[in-house]
PDB file of the backbone (N, CA, C, O) and the ligand in Angstrom, with CONECT records:
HET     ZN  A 101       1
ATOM      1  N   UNK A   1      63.429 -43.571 -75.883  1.00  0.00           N
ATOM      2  CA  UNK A   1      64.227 -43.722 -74.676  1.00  0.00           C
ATOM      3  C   UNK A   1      63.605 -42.893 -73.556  1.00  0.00           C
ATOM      4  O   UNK A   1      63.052 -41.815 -73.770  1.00  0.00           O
ATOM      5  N   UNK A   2      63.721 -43.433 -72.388  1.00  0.00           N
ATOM      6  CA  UNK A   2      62.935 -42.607 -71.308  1.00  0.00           C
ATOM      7  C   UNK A   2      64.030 -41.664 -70.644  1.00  0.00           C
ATOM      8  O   UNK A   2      65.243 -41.560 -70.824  1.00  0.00           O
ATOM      9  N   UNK A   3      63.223 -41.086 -69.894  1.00  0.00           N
ATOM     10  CA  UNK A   3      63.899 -40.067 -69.363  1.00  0.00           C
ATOM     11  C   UNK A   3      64.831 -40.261 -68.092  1.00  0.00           C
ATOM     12  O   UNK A   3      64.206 -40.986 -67.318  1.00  0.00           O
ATOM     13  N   UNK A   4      66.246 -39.867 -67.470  1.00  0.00           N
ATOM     14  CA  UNK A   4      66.144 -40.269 -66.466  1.00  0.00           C
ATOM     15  C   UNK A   4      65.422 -39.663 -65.353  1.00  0.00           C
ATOM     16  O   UNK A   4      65.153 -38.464 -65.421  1.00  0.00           O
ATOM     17  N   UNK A   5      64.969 -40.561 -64.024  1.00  0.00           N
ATOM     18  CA  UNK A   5      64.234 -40.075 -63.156  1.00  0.00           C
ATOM     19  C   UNK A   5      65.413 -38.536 -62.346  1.00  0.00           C
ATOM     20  O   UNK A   5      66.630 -38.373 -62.431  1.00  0.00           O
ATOM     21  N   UNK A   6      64.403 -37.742 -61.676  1.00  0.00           N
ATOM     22  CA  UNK A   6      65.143 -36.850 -60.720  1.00  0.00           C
ATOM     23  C   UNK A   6      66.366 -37.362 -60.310  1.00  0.00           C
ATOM     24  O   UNK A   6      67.447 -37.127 -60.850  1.00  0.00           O
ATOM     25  N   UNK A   7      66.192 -37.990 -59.448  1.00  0.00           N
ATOM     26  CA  UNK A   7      67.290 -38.912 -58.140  1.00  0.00           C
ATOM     27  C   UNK A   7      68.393 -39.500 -58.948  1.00  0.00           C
ATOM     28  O   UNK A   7      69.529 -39.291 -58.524  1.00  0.00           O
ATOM     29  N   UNK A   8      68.224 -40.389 -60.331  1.00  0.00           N
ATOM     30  CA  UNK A   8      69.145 -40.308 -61.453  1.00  0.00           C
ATOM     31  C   UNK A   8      69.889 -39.604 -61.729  1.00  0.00           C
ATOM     32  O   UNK A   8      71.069 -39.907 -61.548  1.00  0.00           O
ATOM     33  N   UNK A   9      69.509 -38.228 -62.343  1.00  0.00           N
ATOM     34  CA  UNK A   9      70.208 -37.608 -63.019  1.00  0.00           C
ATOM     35  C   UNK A   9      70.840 -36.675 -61.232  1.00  0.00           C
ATOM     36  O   UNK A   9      72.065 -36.602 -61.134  1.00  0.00           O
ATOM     37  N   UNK A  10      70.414 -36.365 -60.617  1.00  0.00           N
ATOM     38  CA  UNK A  10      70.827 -35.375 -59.215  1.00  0.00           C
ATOM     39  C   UNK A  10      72.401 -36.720 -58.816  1.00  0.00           C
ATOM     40  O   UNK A  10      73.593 -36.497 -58.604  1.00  0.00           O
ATOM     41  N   UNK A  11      71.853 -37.626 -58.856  1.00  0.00           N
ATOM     42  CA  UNK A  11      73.273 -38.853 -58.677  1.00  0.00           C
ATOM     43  C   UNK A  11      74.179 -38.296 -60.047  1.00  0.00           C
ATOM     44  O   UNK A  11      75.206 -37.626 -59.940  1.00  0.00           O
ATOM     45  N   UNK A  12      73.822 -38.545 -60.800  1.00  0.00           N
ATOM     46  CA  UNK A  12      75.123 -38.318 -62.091  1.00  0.00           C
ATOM     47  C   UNK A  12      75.787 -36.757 -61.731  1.00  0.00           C
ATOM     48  O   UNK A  12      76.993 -36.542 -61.612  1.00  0.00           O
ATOM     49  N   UNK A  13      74.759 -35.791 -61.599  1.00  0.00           N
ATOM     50  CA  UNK A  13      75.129 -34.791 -61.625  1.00  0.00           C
ATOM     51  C   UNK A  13      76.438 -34.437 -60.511  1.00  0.00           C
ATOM     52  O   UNK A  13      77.269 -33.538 -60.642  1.00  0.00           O
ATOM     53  N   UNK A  14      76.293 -35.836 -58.940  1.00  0.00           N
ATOM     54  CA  UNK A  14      76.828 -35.534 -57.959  1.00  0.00           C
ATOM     55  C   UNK A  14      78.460 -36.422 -58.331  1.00  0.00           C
ATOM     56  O   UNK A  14      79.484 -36.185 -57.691  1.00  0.00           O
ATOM     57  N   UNK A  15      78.398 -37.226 -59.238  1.00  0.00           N
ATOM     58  CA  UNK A  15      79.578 -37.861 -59.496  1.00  0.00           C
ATOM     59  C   UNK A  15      80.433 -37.020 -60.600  1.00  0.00           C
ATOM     60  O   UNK A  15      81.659 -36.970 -60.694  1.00  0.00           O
ATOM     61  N   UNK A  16      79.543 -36.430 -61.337  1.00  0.00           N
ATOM     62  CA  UNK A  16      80.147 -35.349 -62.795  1.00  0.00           C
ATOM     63  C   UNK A  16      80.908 -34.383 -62.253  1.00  0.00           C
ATOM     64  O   UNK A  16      81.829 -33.785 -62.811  1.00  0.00           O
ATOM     65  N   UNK A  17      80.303 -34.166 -60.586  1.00  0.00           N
ATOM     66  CA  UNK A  17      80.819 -33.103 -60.259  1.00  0.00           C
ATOM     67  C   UNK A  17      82.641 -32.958 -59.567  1.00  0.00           C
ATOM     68  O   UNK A  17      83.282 -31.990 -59.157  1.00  0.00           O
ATOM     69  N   UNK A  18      82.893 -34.091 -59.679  1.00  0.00           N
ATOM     70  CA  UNK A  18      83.696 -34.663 -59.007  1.00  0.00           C
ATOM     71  C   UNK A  18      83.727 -34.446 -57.665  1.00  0.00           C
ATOM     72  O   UNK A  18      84.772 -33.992 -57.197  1.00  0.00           O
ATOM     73  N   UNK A  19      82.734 -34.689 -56.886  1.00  0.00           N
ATOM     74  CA  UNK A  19      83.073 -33.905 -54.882  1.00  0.00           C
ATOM     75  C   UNK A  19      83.463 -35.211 -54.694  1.00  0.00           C
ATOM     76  O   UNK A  19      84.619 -35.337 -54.292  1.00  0.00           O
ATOM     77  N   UNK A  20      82.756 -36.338 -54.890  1.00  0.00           N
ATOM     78  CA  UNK A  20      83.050 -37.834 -54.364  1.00  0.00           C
ATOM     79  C   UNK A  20      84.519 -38.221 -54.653  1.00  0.00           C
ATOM     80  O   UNK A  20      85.051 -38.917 -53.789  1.00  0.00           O
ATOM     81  N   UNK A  21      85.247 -37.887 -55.717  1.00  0.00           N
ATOM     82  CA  UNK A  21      86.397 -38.327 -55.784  1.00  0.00           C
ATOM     83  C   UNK A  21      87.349 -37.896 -54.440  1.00  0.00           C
ATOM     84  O   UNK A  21      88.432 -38.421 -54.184  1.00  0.00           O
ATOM     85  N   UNK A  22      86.769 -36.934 -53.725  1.00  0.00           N
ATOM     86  CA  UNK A  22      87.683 -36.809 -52.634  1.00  0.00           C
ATOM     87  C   UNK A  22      86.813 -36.930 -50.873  1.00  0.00           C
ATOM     88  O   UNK A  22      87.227 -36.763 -49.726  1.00  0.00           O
ATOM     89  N   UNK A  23      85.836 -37.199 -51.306  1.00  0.00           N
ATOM     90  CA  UNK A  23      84.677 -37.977 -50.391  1.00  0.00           C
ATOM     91  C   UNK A  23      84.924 -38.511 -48.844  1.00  0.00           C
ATOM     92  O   UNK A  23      85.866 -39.281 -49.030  1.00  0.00           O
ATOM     93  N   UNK A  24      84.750 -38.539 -47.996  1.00  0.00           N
ATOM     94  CA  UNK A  24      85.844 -38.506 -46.681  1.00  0.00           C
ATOM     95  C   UNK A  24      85.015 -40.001 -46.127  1.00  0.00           C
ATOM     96  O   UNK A  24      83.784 -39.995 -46.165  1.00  0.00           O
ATOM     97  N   UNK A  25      85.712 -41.200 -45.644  1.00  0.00           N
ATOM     98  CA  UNK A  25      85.312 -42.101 -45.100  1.00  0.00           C
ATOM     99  C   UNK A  25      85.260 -42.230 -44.045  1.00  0.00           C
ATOM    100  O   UNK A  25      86.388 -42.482 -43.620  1.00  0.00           O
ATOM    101  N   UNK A  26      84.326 -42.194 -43.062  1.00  0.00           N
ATOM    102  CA  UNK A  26      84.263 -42.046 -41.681  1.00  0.00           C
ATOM    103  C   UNK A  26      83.795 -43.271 -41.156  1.00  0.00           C
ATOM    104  O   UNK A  26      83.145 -43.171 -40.115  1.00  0.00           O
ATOM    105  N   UNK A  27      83.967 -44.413 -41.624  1.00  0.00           N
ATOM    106  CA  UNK A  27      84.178 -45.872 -41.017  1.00  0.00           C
ATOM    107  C   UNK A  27      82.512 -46.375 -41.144  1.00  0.00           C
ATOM    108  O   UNK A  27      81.428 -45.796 -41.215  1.00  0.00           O
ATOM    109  N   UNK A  28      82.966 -47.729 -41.128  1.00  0.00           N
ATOM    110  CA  UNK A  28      81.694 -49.055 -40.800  1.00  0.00           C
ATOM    111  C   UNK A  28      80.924 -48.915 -42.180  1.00  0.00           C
ATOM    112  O   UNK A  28      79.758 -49.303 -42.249  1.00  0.00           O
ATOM    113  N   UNK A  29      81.614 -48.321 -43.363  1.00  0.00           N
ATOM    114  CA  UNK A  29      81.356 -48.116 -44.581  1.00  0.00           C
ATOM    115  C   UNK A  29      80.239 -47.212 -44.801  1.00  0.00           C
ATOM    116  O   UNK A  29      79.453 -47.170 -45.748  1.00  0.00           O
ATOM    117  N   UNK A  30      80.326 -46.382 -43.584  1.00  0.00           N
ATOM    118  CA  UNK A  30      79.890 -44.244 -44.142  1.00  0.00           C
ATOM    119  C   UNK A  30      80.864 -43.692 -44.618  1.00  0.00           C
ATOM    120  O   UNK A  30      82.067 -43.940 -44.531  1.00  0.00           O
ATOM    121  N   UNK A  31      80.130 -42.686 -45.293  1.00  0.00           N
ATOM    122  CA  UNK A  31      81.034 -41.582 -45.873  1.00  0.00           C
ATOM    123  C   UNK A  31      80.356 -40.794 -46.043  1.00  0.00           C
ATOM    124  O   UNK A  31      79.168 -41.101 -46.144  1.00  0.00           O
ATOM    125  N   UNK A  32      80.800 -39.192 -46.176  1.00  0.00           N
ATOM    126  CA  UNK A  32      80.217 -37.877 -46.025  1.00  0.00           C
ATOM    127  C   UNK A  32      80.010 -37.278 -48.075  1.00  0.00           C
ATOM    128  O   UNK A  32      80.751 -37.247 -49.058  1.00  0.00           O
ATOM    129  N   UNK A  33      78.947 -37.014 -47.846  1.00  0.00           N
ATOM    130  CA  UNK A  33      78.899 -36.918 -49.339  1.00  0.00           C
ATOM    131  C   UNK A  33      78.104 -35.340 -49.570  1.00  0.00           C
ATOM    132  O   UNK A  33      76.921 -35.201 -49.260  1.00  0.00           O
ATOM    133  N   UNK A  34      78.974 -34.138 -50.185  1.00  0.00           N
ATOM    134  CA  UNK A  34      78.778 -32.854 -49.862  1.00  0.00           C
ATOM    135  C   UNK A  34      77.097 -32.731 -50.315  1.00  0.00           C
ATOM    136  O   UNK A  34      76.562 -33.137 -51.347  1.00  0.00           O
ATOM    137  N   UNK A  35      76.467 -31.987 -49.090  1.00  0.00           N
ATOM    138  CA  UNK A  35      75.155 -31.310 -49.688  1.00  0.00           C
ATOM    139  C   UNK A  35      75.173 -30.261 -51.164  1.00  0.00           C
ATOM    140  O   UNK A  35      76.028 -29.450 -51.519  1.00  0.00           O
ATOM    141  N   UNK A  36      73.782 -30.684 -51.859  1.00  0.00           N
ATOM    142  CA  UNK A  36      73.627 -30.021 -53.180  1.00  0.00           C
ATOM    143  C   UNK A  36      73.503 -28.711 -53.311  1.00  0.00           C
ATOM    144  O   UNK A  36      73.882 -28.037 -54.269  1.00  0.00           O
ATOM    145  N   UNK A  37      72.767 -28.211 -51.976  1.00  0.00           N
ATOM    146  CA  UNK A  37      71.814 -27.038 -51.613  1.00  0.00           C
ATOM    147  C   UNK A  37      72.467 -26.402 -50.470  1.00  0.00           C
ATOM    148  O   UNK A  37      72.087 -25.270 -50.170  1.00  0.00           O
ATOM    149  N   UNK A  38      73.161 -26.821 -49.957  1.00  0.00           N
ATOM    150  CA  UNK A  38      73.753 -26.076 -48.291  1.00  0.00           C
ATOM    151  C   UNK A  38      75.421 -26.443 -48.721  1.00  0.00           C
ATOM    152  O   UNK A  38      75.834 -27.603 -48.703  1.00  0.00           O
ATOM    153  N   UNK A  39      76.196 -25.393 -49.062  1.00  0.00           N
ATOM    154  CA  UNK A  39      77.604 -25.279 -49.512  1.00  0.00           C
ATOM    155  C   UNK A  39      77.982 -25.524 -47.904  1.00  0.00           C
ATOM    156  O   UNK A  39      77.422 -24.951 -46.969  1.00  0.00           O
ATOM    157  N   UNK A  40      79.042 -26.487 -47.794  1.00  0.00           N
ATOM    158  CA  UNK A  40      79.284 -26.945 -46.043  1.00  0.00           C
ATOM    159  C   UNK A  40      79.106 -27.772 -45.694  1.00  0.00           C
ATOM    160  O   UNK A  40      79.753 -28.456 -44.901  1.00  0.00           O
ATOM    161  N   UNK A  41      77.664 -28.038 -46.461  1.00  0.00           N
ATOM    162  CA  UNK A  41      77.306 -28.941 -45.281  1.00  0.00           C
ATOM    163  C   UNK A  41      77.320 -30.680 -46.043  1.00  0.00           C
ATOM    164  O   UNK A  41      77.499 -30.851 -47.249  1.00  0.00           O
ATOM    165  N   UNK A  42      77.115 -31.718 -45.141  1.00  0.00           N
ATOM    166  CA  UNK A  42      77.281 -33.022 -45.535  1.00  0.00           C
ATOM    167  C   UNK A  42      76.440 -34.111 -44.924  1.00  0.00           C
ATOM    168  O   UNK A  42      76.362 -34.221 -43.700  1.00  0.00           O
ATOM    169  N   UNK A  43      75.850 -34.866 -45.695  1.00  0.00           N
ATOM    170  CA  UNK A  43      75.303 -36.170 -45.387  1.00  0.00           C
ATOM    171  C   UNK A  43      76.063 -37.348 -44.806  1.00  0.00           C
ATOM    172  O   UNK A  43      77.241 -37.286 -45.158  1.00  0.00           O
ATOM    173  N   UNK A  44      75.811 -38.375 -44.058  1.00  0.00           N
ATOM    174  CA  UNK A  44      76.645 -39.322 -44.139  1.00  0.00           C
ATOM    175  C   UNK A  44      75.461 -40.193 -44.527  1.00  0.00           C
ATOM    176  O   UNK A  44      74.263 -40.261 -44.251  1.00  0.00           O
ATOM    177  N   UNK A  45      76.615 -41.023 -45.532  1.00  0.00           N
ATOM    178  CA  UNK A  45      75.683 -41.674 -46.091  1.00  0.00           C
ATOM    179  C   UNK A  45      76.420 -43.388 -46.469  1.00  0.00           C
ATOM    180  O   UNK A  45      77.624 -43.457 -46.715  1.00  0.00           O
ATOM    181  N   UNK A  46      75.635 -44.529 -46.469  1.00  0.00           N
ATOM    182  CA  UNK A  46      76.342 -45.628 -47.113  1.00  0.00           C
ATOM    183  C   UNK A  46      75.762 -46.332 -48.139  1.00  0.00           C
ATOM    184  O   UNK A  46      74.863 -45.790 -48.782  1.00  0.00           O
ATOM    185  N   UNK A  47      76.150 -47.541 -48.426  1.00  0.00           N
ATOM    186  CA  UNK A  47      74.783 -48.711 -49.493  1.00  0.00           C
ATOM    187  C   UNK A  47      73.889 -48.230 -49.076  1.00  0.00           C
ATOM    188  O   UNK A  47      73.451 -47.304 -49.759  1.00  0.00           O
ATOM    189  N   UNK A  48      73.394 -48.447 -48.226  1.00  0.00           N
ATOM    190  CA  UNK A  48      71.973 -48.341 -47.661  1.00  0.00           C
ATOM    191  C   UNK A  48      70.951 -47.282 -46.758  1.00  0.00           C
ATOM    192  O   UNK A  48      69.795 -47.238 -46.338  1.00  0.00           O
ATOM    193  N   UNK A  49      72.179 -46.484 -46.767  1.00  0.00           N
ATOM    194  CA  UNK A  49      71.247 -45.424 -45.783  1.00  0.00           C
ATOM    195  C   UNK A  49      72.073 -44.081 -45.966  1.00  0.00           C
ATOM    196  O   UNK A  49      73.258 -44.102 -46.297  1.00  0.00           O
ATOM    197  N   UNK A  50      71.220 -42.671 -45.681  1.00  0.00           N
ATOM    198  CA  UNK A  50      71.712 -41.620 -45.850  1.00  0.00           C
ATOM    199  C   UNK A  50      71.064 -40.890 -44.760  1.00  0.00           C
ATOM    200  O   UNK A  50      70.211 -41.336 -43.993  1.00  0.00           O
ATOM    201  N   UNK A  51      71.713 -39.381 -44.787  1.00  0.00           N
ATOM    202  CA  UNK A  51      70.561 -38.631 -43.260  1.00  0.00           C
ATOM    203  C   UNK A  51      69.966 -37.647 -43.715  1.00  0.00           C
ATOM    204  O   UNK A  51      69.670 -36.689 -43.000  1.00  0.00           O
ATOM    205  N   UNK A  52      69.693 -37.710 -44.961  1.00  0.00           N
ATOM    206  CA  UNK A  52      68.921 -36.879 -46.175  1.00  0.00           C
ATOM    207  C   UNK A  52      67.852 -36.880 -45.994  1.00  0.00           C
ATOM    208  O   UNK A  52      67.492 -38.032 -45.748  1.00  0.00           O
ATOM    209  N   UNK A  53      66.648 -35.841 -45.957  1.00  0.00           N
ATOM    210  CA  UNK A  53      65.518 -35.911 -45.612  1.00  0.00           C
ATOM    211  C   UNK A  53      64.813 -37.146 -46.479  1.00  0.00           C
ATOM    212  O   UNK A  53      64.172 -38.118 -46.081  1.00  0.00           O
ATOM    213  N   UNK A  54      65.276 -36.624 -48.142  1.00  0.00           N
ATOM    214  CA  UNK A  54      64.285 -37.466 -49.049  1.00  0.00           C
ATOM    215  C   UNK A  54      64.557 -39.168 -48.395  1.00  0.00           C
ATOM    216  O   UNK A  54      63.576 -39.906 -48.315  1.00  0.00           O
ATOM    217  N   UNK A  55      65.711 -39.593 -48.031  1.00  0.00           N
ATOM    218  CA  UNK A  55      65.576 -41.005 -47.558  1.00  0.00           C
ATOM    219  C   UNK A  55      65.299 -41.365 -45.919  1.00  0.00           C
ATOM    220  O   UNK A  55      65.137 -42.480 -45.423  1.00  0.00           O
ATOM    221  N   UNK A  56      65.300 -40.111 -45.285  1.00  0.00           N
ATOM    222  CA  UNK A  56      65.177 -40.448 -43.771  1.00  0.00           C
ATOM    223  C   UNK A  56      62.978 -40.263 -43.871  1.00  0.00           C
ATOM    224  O   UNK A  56      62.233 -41.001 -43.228  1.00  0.00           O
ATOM    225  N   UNK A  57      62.568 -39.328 -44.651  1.00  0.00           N
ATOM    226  CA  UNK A  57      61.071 -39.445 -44.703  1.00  0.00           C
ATOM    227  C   UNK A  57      60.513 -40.075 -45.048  1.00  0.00           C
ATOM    228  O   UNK A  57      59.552 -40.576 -44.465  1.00  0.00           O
ATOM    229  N   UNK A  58      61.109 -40.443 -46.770  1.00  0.00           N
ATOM    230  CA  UNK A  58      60.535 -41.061 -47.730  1.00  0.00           C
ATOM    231  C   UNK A  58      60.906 -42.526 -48.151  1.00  0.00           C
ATOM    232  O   UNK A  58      60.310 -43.331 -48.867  1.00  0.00           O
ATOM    233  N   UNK A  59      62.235 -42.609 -47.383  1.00  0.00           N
ATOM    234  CA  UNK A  59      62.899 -44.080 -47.098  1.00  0.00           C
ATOM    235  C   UNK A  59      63.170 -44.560 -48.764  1.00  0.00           C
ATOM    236  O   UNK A  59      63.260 -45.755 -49.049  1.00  0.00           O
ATOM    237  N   UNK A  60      63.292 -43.412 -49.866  1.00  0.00           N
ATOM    238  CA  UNK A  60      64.231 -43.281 -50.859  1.00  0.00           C
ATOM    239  C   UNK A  60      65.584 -43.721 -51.109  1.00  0.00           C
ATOM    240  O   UNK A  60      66.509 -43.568 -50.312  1.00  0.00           O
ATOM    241  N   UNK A  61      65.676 -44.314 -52.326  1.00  0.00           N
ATOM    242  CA  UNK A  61      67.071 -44.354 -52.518  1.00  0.00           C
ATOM    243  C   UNK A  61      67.310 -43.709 -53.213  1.00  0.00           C
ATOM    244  O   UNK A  61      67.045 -43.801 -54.411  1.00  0.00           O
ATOM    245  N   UNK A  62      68.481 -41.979 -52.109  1.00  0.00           N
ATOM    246  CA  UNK A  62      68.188 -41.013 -52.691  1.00  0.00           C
ATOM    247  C   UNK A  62      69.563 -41.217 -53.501  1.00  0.00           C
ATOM    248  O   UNK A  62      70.340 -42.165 -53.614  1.00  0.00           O
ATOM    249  N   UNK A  63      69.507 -39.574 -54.147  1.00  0.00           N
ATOM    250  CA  UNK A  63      70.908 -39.487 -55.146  1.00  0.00           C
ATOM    251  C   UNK A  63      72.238 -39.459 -54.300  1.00  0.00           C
ATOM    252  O   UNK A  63      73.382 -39.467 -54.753  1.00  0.00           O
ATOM    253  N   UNK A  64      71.810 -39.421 -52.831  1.00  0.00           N
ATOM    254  CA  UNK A  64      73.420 -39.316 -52.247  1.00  0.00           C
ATOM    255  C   UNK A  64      74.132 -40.466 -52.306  1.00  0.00           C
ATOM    256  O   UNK A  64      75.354 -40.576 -52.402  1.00  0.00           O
ATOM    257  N   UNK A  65      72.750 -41.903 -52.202  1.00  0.00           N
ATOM    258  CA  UNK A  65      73.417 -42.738 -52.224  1.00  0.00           C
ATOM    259  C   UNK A  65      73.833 -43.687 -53.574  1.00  0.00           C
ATOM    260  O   UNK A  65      74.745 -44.511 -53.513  1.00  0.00           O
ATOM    261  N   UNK A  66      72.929 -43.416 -54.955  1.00  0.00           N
ATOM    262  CA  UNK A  66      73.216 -43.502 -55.708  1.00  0.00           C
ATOM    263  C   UNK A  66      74.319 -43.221 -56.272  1.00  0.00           C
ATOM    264  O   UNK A  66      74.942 -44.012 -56.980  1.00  0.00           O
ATOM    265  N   UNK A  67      74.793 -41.630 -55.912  1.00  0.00           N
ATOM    266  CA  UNK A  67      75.901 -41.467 -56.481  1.00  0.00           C
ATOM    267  C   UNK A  67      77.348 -42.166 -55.713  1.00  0.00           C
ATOM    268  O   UNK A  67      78.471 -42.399 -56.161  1.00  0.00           O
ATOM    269  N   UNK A  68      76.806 -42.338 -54.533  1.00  0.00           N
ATOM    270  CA  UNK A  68      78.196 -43.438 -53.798  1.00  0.00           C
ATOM    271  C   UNK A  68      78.626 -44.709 -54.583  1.00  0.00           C
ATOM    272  O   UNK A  68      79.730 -45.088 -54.974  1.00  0.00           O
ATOM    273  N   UNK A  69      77.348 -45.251 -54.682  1.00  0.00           N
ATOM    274  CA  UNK A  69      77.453 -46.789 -55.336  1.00  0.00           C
ATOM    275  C   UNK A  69      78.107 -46.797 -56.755  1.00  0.00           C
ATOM    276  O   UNK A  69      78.833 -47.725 -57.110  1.00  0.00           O
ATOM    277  N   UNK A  70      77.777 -45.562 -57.673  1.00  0.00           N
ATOM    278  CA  UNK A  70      78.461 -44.903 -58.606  1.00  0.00           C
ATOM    279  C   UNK A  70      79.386 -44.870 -58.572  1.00  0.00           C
ATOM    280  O   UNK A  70      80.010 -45.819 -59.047  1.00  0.00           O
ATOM    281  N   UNK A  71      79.897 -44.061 -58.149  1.00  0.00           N
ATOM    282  CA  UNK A  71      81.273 -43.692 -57.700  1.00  0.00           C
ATOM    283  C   UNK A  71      82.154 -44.915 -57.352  1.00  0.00           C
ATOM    284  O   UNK A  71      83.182 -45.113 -58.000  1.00  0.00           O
ATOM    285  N   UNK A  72      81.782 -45.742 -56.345  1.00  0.00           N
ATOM    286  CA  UNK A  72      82.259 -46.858 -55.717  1.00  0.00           C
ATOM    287  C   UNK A  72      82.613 -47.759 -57.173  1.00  0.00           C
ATOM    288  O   UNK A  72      83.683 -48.357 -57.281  1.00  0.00           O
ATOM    289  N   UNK A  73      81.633 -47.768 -58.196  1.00  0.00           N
ATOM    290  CA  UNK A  73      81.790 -48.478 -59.548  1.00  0.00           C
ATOM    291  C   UNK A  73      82.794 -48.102 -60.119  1.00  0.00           C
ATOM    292  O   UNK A  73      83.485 -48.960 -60.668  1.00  0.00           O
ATOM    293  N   UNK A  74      83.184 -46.750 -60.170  1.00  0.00           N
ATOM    294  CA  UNK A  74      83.920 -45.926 -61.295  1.00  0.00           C
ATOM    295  C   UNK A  74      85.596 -46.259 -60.534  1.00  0.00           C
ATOM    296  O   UNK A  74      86.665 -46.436 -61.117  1.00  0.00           O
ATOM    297  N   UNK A  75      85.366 -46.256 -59.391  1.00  0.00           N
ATOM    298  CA  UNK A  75      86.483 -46.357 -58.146  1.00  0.00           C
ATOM    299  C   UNK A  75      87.071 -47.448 -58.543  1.00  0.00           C
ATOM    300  O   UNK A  75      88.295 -47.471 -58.673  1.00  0.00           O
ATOM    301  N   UNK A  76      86.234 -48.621 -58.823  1.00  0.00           N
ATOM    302  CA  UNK A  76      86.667 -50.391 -58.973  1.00  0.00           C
ATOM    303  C   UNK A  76      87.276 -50.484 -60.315  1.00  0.00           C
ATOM    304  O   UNK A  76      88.104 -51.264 -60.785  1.00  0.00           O
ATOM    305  N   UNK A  77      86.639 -49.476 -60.803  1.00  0.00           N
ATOM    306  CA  UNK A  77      87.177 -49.867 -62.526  1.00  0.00           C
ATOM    307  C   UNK A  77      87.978 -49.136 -62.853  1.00  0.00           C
ATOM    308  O   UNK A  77      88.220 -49.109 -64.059  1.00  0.00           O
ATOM    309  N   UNK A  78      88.719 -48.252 -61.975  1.00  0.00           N
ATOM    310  CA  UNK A  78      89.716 -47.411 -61.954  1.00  0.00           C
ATOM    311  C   UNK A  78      91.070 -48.437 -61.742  1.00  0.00           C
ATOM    312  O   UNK A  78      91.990 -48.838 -62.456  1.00  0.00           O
ATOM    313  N   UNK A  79      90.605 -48.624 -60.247  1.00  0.00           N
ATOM    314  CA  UNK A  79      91.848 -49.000 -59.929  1.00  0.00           C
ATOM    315  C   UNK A  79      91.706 -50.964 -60.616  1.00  0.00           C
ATOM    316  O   UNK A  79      92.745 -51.622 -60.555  1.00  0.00           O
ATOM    317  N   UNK A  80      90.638 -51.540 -61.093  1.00  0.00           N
ATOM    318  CA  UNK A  80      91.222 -52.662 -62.072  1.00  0.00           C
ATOM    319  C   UNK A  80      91.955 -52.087 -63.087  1.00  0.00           C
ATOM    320  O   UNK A  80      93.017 -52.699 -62.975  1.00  0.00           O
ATOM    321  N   UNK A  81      92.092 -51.335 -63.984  1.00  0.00           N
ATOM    322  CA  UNK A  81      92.940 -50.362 -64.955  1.00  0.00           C
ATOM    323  C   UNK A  81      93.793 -50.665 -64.099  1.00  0.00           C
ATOM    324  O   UNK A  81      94.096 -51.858 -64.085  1.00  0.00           O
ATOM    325  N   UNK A  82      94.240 -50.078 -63.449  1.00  0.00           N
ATOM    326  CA  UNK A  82      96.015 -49.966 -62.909  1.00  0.00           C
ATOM    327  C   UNK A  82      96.723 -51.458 -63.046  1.00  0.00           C
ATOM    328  O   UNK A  82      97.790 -51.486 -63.658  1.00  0.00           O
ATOM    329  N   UNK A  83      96.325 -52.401 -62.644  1.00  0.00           N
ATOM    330  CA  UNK A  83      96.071 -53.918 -62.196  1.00  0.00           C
ATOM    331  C   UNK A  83      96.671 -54.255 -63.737  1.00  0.00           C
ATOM    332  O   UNK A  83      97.468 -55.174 -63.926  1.00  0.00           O
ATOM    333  N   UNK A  84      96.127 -53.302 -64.900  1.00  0.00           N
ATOM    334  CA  UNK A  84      96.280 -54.548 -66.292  1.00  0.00           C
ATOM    335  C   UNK A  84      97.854 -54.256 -66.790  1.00  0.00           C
ATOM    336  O   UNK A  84      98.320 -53.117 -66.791  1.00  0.00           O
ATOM    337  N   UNK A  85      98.529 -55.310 -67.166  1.00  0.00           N
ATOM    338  CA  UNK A  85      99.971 -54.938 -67.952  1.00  0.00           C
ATOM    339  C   UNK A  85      99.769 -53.634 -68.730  1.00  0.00           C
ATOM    340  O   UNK A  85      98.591 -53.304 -68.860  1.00  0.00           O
ATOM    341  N   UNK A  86     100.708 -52.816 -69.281  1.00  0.00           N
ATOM    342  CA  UNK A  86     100.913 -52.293 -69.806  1.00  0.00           C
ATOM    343  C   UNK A  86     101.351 -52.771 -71.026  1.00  0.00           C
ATOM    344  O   UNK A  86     102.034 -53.795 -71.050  1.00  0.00           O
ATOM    345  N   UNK A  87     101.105 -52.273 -71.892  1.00  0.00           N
ATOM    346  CA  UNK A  87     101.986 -52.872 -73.396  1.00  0.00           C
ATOM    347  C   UNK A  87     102.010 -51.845 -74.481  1.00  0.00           C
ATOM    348  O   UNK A  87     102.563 -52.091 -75.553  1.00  0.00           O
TER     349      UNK A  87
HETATM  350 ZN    ZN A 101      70.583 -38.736 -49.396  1.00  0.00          ZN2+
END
C-alpha cells in the first residue's frame, strides 16, 4: 500500500482536527479554513481555489482545499443520516 502524499495526509489531519466542522462561510461558495502554522490566521478557500501560497505559486490542490471537499463529503453523509427513518 502506498503512502499517503503530504497534502493528503495535512487534509485528513485538517478534518481530524475538527476546525472545519465550525468553518465560517463567507459566500459565492468561500469559506475560511484555519491556518496550520499561524494560530489566527485563515485562508479563504473553495472547490477550486485557496490564498495559500502552496496553491496561489504552485497552483496545487492544496490540503486546505482538500480538506473542504472532505469535509463537504462527511457534511452530506451526515446530514443524509438524519433523512433515514429511524427504527
Ligand atoms: Zn490552501
Amino acid at each position: 500500500m502506498s503512502q499517503l502524499d503530504v497534502r493528503s495526509k495535512g487534509a485528513i489531519d485538517i478534518v481530524a482536527s475538527g476546525q472545519l466542522a465550525s468553518r465560517v462561510e463567507v459566500g459565492n461558495g468561500f469559506e475560511l479554513v484555519p491556518c496550520q502554522s499561524t494560530e489566527g490566521a485563515f485562508y479563504v478557500v473553495s472547490d477550486d481555489s485557496c490564498t495559500c501560497p502552496d496553491h496561489r505559486y504552485r497552483s496545487a490542490v492544496c490540503k486546505h482545499m482538500l480538506a473542504l471537499r472532505i469535509q463537504k463529503m462527511l457534511d452530506a453523509a451526515a446530514a443524509n443520516r438524519k433523512e433515514e427513518p429511524a427504527f
